[in-house]
C-alpha positions as semicolon CSV with decimal commas, in nm:
position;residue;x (nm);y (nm);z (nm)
1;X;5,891;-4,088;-5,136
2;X;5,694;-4,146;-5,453
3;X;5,568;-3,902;-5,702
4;X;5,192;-3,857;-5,616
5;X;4,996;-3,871;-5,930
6;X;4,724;-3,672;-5,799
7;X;4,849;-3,303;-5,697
8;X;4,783;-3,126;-5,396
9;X;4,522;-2,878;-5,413
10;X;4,657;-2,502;-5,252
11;X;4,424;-2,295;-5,166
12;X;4,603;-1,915;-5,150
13;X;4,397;-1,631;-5,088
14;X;4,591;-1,342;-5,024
15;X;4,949;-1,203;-5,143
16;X;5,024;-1,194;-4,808
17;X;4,897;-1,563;-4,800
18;X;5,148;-1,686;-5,035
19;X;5,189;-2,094;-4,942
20;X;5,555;-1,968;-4,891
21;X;5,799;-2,273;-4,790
22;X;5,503;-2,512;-4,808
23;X;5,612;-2,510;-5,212
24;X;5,974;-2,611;-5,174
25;X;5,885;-2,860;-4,871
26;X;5,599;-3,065;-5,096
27;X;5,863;-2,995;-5,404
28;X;6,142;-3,200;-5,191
29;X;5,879;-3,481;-5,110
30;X;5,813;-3,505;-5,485
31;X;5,437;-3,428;-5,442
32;X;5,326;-3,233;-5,698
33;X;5,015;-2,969;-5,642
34;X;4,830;-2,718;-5,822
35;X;4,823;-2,380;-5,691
36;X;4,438;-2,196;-5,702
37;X;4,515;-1,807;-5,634
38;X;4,176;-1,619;-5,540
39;X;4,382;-1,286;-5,485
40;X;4,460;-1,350;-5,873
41;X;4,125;-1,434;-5,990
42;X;4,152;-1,813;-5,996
43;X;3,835;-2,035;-5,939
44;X;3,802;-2,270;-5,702
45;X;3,701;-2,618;-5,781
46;X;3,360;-2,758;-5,669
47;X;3,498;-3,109;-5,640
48;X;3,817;-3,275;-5,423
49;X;3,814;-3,572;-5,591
50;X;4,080;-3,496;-5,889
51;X;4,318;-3,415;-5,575
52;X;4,533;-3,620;-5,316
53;X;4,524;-3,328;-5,043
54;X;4,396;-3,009;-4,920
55;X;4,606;-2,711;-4,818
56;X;4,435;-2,373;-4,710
57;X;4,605;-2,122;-4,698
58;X;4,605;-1,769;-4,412
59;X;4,430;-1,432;-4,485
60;X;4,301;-1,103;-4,319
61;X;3,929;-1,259;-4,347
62;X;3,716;-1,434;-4,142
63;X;3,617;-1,780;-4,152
64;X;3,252;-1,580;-4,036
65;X;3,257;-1,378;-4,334
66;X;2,929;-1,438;-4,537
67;X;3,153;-1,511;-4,888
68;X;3,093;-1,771;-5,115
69;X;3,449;-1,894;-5,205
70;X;3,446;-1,950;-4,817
71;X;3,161;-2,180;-4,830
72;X;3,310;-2,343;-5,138
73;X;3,596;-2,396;-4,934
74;X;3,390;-2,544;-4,657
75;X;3,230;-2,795;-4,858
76;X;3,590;-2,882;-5,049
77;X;3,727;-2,991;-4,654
78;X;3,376;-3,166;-4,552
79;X;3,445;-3,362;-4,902
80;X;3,798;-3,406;-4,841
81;X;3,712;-3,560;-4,459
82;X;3,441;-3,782;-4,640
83;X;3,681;-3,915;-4,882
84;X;4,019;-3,926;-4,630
85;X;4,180;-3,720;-4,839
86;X;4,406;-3,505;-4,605
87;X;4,355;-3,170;-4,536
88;X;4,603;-2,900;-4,373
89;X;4,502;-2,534;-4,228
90;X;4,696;-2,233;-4,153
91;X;4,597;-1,961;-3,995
92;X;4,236;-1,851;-4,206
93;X;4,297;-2,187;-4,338
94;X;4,256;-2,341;-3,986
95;X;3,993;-2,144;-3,923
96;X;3,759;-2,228;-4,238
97;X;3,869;-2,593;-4,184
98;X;3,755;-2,594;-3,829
99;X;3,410;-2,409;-3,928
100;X;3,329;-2,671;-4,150
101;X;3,419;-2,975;-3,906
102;X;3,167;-2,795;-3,714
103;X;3,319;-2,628;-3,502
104;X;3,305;-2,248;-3,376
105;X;3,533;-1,944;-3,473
106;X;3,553;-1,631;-3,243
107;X;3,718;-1,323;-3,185
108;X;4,042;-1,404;-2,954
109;X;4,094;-1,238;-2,607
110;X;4,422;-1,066;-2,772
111;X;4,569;-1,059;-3,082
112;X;4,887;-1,229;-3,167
113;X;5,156;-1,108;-3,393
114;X;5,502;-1,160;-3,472
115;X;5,731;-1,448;-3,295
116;X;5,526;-1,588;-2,997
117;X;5,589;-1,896;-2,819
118;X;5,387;-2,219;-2,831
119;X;5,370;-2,494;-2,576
120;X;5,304;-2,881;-2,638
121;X;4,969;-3,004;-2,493
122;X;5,026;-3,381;-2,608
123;X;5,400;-3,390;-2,647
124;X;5,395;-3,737;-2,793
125;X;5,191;-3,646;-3,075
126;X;5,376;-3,344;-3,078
127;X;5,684;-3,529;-3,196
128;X;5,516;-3,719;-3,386
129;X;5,396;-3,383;-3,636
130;X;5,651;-3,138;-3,547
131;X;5,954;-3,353;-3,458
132;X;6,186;-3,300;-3,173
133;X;6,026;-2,999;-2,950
134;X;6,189;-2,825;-2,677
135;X;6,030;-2,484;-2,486
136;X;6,003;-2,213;-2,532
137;X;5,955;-2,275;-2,938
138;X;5,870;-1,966;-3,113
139;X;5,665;-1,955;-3,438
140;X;5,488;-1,672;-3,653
141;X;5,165;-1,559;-3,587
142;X;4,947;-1,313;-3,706
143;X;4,551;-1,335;-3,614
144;X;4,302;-1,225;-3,399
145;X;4,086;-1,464;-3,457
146;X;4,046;-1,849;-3,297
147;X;3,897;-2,173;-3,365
148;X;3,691;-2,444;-3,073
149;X;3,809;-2,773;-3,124
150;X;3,583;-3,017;-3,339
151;X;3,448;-3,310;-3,228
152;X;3,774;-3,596;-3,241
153;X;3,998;-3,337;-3,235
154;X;4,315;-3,380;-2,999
155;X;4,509;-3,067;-2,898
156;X;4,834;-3,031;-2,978
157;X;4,976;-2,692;-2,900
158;X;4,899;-2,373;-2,748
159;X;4,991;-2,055;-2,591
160;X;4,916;-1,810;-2,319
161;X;4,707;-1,599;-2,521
162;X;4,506;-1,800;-2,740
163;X;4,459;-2,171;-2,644
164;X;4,372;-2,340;-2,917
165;X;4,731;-2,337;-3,173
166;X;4,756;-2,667;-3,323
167;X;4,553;-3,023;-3,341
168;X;4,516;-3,332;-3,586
169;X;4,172;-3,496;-3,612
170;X;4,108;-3,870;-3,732
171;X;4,522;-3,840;-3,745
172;X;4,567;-3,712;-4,065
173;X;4,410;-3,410;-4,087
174;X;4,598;-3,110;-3,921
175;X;4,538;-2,744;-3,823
176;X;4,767;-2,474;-3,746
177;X;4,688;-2,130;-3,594
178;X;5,031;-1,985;-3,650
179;X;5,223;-1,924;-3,982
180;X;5,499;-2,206;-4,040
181;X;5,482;-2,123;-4,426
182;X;5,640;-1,770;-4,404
183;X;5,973;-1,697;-4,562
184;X;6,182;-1,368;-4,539
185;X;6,021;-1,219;-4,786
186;X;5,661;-1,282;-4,683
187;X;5,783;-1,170;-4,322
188;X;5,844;-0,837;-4,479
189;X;5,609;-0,773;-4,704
190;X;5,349;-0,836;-4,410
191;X;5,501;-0,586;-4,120
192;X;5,557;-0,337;-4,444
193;X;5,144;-0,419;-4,499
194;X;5,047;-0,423;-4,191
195;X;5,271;-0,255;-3,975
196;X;5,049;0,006;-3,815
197;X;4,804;-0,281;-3,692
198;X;5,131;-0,373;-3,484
199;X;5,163;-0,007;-3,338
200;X;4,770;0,010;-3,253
201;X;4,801;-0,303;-3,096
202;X;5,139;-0,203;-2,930
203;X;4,952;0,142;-2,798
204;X;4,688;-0,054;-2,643
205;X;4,932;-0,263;-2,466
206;X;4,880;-0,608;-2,554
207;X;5,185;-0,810;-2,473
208;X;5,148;-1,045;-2,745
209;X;5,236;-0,813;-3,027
210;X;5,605;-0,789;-3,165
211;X;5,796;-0,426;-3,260
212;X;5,851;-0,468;-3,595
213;X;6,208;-0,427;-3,505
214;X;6,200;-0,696;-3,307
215;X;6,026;-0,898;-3,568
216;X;6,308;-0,824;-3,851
217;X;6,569;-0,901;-3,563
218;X;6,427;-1,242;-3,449
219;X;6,394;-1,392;-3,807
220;X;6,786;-1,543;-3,854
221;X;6,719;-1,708;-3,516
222;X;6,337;-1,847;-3,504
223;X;6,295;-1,897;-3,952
224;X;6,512;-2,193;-3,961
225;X;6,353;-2,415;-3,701
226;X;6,019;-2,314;-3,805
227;X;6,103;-2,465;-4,115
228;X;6,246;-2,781;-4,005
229;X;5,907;-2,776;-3,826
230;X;5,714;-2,724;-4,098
231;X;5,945;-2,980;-4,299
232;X;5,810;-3,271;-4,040
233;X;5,426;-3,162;-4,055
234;X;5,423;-3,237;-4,428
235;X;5,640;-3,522;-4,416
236;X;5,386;-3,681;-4,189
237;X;5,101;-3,548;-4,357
238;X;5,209;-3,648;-4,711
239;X;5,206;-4,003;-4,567
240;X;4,811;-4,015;-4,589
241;X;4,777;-3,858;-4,928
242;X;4,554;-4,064;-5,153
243;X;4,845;-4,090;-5,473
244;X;4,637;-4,293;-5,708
245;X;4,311;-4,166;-5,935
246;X;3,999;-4,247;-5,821
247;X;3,848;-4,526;-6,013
């Protein structure tokens, strides 16, 4: 695949939020990015047109929150959509993504944490993103938030507890609910972070909520496919990146 000579804009906005495996994956498809840290102070850019895509990246926020790097961020993705310049969303990054496309972000019926499995909705297009995709398919998650669809939108995964997981719009532009990014590391540095919203959770008896034992356990098995998961989203997304400079 050819060097883009545009990077990829990240958007990070937590530690917790780290892109993760989203670095090595862009890094193997020679597609070069720039990295804009808000947890460190960085400042976001007013304009998308120096960049070929548009990653945002999770967070404990809400997409609701009345902040204005979030409404800089809103206005980067209604650019981005304006100028076909591809934009990807995980987790908060879904969320703000979906806000701005107009639609609608709400507290979910249940909180989801940990390894939780996903279902195909349009199993074609499925493949298509995500590669080959048998049930049940476990990913990360961590939110307790959710996202309506926007208008063009086509669902592409979900789950029992929160419907909404996954879908592409004008077929380039893709949101994810769950965590594909996360590496070992990031795995423990959120249940060490967060751990006791597991054991709240746990002692109200929502279903959807891993031990973190069971978290740490699961990793060796469920990490790997993630990745090669993840690994097909941004091959196929990369395909739509706009590589040249705007004249």
């Amino acid at each position: 695949m050819a060097t883009s000579s545009k990077p990829v804009l990240i958007i990070q906005h937590t530690a917790v939020g780290h892109p993760g495996a989203v670095l090595s994956i862009l890094d193997e498809l020679n597609v070069t990015w720039d990295l804009v840290a808000l947890n460190q102070g960085d400042t976001l850019p007013t304009a998308i047109t120096p960049y070929s895509g548009l990653i945002l990246m999770g967070g404990r926020m809400s997409a609701n929150d009345d902040l204005e790097w979030i409404r800089t961020e809103m206005d980067l993705v209604q650019q981005a959509r304006a100028q076909d310049i591809p934009i990807a969303g995980h987790c908060l990054g879904s969320q703000i993504m979906s806000k701005a496309l107009g639609a609608q972000i709400k507290k979910n019926a249940y909180k989801e944490i940990g390894w939780q499995p996903i279902n195909a909705v349009a199993l074609d297009k499925v493949q298509d993103w995500f590669g080959a995709f048998a049930e049940p398919c476990f990913v990360f998650q961590w939110h307790g938030d959710t996202f309506s669809l926007p208008e063009g939108a086509e669902l592409l995964l979900s789950s029992e507890a929160c419907v909404n997981q996954a879908y592409v719009i004008d077929d380039k532009h893709i949101a994810m609910q769950f965590h594909l990014e996360m590496t070992p590391l990031l795995i423990t540095v959120s249940v060490e972070s967060n751990g006791n919203e597991l054991e709240k959770e746990q002692a109200a008896g929502n279903k959807y909520v891993s031990t973190k034992q069971a978290i740490v356990n699961d990793t060796p098995r469920y990490l790997p496919p993630m990745h090669a998961m993840l690994r097909c989203v941004y091959t196929r997304w990369v395909k739509n990146l706009k590589l040249s400079p705007q004249k």
